[in-house]
C-alpha positions as a Markdown table, in Angstrom:
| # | Residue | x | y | z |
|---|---|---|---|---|
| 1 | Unk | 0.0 | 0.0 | 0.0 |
| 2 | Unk | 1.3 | 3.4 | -0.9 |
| 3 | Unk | -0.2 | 6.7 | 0.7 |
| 4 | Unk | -0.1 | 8.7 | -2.5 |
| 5 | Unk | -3.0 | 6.7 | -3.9 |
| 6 | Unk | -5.1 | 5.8 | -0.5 |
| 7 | Unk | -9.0 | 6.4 | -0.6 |
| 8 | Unk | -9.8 | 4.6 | 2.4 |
| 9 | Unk | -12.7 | 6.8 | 4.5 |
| 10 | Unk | -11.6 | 10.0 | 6.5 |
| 11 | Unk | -13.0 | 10.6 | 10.0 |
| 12 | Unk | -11.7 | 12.3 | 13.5 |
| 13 | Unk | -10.9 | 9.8 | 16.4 |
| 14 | Unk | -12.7 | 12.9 | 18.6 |
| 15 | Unk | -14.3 | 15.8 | 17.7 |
| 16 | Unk | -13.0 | 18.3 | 20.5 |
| 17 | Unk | -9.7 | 17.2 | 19.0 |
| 18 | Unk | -6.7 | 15.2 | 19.6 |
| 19 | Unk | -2.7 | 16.0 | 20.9 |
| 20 | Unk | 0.4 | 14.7 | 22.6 |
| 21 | Unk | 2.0 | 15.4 | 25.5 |
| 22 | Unk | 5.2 | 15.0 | 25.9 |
| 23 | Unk | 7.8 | 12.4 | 24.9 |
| 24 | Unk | 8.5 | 11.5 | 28.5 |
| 25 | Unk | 5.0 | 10.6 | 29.6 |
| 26 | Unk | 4.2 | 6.9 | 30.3 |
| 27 | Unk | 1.9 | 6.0 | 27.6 |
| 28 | Unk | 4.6 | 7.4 | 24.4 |
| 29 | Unk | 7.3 | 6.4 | 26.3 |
| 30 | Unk | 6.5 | 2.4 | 26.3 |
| 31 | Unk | 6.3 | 1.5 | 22.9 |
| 32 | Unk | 8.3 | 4.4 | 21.4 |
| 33 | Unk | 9.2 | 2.8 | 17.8 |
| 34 | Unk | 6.2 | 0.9 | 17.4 |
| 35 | Unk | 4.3 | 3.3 | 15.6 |
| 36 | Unk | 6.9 | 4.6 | 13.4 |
| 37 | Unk | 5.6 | 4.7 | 9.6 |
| 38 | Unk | 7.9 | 2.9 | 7.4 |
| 39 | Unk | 9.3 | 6.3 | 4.9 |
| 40 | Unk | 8.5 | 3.8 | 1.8 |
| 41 | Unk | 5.4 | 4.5 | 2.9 |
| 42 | Unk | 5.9 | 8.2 | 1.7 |
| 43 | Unk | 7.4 | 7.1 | -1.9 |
| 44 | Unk | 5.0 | 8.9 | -4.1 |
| 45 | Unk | 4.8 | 12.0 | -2.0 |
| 46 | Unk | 7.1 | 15.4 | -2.9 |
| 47 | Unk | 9.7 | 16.0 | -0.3 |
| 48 | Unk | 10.7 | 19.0 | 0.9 |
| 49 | Unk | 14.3 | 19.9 | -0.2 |
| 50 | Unk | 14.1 | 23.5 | 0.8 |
| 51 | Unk | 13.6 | 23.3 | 4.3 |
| 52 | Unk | 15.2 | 20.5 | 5.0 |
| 53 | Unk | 18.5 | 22.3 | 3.3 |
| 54 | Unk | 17.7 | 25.2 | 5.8 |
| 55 | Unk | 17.8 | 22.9 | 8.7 |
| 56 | Unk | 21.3 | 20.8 | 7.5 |
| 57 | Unk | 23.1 | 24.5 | 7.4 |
| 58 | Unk | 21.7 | 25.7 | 10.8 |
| 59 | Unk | 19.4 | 28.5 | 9.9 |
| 60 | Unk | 16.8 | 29.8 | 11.5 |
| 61 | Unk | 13.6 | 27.8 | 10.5 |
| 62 | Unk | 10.0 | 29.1 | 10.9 |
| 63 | Unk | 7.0 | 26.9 | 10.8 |
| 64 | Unk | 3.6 | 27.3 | 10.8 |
| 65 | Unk | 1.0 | 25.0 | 11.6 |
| 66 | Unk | -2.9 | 26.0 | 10.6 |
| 67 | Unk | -5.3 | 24.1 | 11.3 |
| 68 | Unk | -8.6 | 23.1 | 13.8 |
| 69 | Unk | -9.3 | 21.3 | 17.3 |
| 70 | Unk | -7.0 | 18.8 | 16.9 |
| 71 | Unk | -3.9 | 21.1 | 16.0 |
| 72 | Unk | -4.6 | 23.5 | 18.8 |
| 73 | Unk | -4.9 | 20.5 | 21.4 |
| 74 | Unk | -7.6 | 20.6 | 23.4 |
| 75 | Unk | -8.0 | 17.6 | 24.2 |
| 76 | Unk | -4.4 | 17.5 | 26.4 |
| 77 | Unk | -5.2 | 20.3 | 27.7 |
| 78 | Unk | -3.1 | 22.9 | 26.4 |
| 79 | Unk | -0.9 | 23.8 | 22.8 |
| 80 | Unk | 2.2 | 22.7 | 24.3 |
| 81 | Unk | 1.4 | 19.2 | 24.1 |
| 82 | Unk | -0.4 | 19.4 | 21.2 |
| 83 | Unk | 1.6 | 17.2 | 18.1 |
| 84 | Unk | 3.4 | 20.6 | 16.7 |
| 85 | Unk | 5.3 | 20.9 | 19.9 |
| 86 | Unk | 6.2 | 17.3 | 19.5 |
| 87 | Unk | 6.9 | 17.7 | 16.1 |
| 88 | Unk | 9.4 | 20.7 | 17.0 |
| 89 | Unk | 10.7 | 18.5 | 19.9 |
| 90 | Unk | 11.7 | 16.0 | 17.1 |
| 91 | Unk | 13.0 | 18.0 | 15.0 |
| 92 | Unk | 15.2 | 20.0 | 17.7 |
| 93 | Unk | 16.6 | 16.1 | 18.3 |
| 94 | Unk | 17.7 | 16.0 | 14.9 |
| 95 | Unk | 19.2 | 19.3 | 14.3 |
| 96 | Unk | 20.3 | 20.6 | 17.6 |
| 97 | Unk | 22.5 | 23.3 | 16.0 |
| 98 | Unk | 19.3 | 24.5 | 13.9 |
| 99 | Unk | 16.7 | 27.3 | 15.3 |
| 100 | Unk | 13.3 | 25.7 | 14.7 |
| 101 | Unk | 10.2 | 27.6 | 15.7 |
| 102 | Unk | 7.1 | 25.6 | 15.1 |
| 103 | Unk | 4.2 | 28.2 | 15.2 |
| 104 | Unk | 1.1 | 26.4 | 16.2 |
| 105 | Unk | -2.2 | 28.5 | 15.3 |
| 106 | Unk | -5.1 | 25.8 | 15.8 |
| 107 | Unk | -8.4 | 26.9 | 16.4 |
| 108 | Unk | -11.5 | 24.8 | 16.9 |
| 109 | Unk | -14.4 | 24.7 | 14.3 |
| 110 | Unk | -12.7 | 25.9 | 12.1 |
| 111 | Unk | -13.7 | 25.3 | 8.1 |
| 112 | Unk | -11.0 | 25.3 | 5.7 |
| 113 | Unk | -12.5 | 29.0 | 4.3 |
| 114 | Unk | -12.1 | 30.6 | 7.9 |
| 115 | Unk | -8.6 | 29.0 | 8.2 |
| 116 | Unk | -8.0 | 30.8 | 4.4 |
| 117 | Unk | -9.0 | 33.9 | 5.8 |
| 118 | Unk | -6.1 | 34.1 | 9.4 |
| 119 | Unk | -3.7 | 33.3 | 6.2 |
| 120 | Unk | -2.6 | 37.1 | 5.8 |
| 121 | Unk | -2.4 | 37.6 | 9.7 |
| 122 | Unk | -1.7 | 33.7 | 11.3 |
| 123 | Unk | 0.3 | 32.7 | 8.4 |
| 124 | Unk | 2.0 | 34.7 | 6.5 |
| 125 | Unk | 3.1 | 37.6 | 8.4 |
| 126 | Unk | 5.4 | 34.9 | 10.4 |
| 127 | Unk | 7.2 | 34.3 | 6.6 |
| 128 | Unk | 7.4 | 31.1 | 7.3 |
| 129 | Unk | 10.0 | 28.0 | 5.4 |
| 130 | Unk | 7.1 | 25.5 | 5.6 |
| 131 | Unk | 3.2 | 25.8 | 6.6 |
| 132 | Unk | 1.4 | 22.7 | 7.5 |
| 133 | Unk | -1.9 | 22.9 | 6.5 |
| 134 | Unk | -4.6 | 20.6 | 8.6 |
| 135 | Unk | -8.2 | 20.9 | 7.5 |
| 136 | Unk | -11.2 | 18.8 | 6.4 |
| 137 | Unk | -12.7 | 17.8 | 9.9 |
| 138 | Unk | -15.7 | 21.1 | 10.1 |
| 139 | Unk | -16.6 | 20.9 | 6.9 |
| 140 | Unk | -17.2 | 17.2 | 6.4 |
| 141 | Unk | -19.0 | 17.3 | 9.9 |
| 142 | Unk | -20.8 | 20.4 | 8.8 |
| 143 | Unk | -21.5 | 18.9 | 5.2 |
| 144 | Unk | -19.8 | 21.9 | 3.6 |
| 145 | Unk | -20.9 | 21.6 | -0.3 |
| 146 | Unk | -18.2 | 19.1 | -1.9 |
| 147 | Unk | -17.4 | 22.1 | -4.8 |
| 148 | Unk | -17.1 | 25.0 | -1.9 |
| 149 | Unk | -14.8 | 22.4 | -0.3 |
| 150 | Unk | -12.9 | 21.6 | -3.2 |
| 151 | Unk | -12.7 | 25.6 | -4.2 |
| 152 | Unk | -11.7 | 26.7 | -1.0 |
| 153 | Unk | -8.8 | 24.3 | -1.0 |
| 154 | Unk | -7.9 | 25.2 | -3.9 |
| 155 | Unk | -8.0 | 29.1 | -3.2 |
| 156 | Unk | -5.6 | 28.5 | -0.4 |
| 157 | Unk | -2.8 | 26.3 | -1.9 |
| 158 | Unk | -2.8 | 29.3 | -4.3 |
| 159 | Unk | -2.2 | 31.5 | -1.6 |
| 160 | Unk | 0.4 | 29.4 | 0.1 |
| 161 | Unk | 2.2 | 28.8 | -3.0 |
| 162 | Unk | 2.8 | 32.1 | -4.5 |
| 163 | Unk | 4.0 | 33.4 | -1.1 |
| 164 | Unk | 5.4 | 30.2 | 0.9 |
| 165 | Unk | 8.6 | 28.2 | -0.2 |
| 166 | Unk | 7.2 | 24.8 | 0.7 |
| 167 | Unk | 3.6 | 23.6 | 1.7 |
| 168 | Unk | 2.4 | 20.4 | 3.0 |
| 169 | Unk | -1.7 | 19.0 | 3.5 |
| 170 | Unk | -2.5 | 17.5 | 6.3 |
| 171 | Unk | -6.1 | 15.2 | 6.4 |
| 172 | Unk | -8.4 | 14.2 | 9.0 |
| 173 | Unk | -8.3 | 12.0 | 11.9 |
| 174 | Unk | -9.5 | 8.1 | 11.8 |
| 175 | Unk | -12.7 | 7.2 | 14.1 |
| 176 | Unk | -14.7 | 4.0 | 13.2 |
| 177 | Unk | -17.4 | 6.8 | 14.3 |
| 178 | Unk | -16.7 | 8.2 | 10.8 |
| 179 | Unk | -19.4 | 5.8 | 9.1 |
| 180 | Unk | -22.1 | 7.9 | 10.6 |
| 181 | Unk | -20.7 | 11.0 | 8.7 |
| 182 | Unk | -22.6 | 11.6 | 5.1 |
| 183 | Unk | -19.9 | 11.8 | 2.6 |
| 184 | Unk | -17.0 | 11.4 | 5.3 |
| 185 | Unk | -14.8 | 9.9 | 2.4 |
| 186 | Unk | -15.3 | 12.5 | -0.4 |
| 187 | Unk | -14.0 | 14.8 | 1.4 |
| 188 | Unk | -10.5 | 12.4 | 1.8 |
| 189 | Unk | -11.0 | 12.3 | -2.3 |
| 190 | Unk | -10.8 | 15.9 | -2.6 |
| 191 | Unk | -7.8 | 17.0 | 0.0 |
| 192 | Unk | -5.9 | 14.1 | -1.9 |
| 193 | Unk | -7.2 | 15.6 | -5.4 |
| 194 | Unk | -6.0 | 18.6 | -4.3 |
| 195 | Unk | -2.6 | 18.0 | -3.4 |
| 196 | Unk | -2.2 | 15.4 | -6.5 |
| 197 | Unk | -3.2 | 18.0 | -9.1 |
| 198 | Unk | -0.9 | 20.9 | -7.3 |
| 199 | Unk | 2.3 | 18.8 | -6.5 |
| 200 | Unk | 1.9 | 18.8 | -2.7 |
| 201 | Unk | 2.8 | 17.0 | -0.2 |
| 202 | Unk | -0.1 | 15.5 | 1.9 |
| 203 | Unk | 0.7 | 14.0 | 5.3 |
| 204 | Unk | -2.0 | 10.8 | 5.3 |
| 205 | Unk | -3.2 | 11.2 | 9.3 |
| 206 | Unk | -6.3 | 9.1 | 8.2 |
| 207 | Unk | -4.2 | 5.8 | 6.7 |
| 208 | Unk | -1.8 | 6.2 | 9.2 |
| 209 | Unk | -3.7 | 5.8 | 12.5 |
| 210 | Unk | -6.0 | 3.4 | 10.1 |
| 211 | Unk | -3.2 | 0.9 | 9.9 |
| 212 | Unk | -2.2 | 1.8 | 13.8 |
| 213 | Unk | -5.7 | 0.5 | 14.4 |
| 214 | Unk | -5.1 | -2.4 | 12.1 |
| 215 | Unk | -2.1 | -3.6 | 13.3 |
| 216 | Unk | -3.6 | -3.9 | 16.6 |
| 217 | Unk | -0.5 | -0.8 | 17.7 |
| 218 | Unk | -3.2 | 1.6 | 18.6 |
| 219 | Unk | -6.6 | 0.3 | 21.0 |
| 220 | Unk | -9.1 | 3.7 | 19.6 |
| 221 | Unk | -11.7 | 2.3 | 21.8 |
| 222 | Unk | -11.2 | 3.7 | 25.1 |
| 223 | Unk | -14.3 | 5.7 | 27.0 |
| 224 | Unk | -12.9 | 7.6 | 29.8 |
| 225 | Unk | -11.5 | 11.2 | 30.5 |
| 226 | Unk | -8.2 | 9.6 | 31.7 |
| 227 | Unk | -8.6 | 6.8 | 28.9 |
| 228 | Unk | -9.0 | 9.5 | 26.5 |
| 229 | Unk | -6.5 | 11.8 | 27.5 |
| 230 | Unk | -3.8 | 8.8 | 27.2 |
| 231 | Unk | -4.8 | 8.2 | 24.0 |
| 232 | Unk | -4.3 | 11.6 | 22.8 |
| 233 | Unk | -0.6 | 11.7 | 24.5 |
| 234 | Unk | 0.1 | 8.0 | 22.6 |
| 235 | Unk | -1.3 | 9.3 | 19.0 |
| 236 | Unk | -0.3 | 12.7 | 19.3 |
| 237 | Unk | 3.6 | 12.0 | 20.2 |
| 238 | Unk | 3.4 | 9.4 | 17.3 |
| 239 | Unk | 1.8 | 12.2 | 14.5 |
| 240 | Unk | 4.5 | 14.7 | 15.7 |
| 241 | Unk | 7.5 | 12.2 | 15.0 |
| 242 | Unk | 5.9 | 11.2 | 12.0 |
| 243 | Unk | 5.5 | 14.4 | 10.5 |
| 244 | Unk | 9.2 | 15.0 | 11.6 |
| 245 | Unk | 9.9 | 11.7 | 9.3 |
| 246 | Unk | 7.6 | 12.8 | 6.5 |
| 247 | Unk | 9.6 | 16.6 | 6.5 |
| 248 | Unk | 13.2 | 15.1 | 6.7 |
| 249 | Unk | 12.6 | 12.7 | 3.9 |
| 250 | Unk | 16.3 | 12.6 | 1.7 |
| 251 | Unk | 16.7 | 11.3 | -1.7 |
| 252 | Unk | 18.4 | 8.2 | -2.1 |
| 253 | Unk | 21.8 | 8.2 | -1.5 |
| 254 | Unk | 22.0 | 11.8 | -0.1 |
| 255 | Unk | 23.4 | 12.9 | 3.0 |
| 256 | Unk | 23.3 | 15.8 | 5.1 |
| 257 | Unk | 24.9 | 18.7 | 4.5 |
């Protein structure tokens, strides 16, 4: 199975939202590896040779993540333990030399047209190497008209790409609770339309904690505050490495610089 071409159905695992504490707490820290995504996994998907040539030199990298509930991260609580503080946790691993900023501008309920409009002010004022765009939750819950959504996505790759170096999708959460959700997959169709036709990269959350789930590596059926809350930390330190591996992606044969 290769990302680039999945279909499979696209659904949140909660609605208010989903994020990761950090690294050190009990539930990422006991099966740290196991839900690493294989990169051959990310074959077909463009990489991102500017940034990650601004990282290997040690400049000063600004990234900005846009995007709903599940971004901001209510559902730990707070954005520092939300996956783009994991994500710059990673990355600050990897290139300790390197200043990385990761910018997280989350805001629940958020369609992808209100998330086009903090663009100018959320966005791009922070000129930013890379935005990470997360979007598609709202309007398939809200049953935003499949040609608005497509349009609207649209409209903002445009706006990313004439004024952003590098750009990358991000789609919506898994939930088995997805089925109940008119249309849930069309929506998947179009975000992966989208990036096809404009040669972006798409990060695919949905297959991703699909085959967690799968794979028996991830339990998504958990009730409880405390139940709930662990499984945010688990999935939430596992999206912000694996966005970490998706970014620093190398040809074959390269090396740093």
């Amino acid at each position: 199975m290769h990302y680039r071409f999945a279909t499979g159905l696209i659904a949140p695992v909660l609605v208010a939202g989903l994020c990761a504490l950090p690294a050190e707490s009990s539930a990422a820290a006991a099966e740290p590896e196991s839900c690493a995504v294989p990169l051959d996994e990310f074959e077909f998907e463009p990489k991102f040779p500017k940034t990650l040539a601004a990282l290997d030199k040690g400049e000063a990298v600004t990234i900005v993540v846009i995007g709903g509930a599940s971004t901001a991260g209510r559902a730990a609580g707070a954005g520092d333990k939300a996956w783009p503080a994991r994500l710059a946790s990673a990355l600050a691993g990897r290139f300790p030399k390197t200043r990385v900023a990761v910018l997280n501008k989350g805001v629940a309920r958020n369609t992808a047209r209100d998330m086009v409009a903090r663009f100018e002010m959320d966005v791009l004022a922070h000129k930013p190497n890379l935005v990470i765009w997360e979007t598609g939750i709202v309007d398939a819950m809200r049953g935003t008209d499949l040609d608005e959504f497509r349009e609207d996505l649209q409209s903002g790759i445009d706006r990313l790409k004439a004024q952003v170096p590098e750009v990358m999708l991000m789609d919506m959460q898994f939930s088995r609770r997805s089925i109940l959700i008119s249309h849930f997959s069309l929506y998947l169709v179009l975000m992966r339309g989208a990036a096809d036709i404009n040669d972006v990269a798409l990060f695919p959350r949905h297959e991703i904690m699909r085959g967690w789930s799968e794979a028996g590596i991830v339990d998504y059926n958990v009730h409880g505050q405390d139940e709930l809350r662990l499984l945010a930390v688990r999935l939430y330190d596992c999206i912000g490495k694996g966005v970490a591996d998706f970014l620093t992606r190398r040809d074959p044969g390269s090396a740093p610089q």
